[in-house]
C-alpha positions, 0 to 999 in steps of 0.5 A, spaced: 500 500 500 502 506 498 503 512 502 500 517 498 494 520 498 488 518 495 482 521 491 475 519 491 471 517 485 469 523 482 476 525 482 478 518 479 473 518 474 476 525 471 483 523 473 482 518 468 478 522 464 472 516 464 465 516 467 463 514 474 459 507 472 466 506 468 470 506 474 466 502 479 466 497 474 473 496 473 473 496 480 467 490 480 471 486 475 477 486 479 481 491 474 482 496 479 484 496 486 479 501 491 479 502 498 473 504 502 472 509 507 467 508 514 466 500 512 463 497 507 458 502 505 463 508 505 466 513 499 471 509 495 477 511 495 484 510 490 491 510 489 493 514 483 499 509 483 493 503 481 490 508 477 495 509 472 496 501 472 490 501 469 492 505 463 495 501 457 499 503 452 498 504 445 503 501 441 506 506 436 504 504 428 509 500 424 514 505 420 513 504 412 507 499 413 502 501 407 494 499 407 492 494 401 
């Protein structure tokens, strides 16, 4: 676990430039780890670090490569 702080869900979701509902269900597929403030009812909170790990790169296209 981290020591840095955590941003809630609406900070999240903009962070990674997404809806809520996205988010949350990345967190129910096991995609993205969450944390809960207050028991198992409380705000969701999440790392940055976990939210970058989401995020995959776009490989860069071939040089050269044509279309047929």
């Amino acid at each position: 676990m981290s020591t840095m702080p955590t941003m809630g869900l609406p900070a999240a979701a903009e962070y990674l430039g997404v809806s809520d509902k996205f988010v949350r269900r990345q967190v129910s597929e096991g995609r993205l780890p969450a944390y809960r403030l207050g028991g198992p009812r409380g705000r969701l909170r999440f790392y940055r670090e976990d939210l970058d790990a989401l995020l995959t790169p776009v490989p860069a296209a071939r040089q050269g490569g044509g279309h047929a």
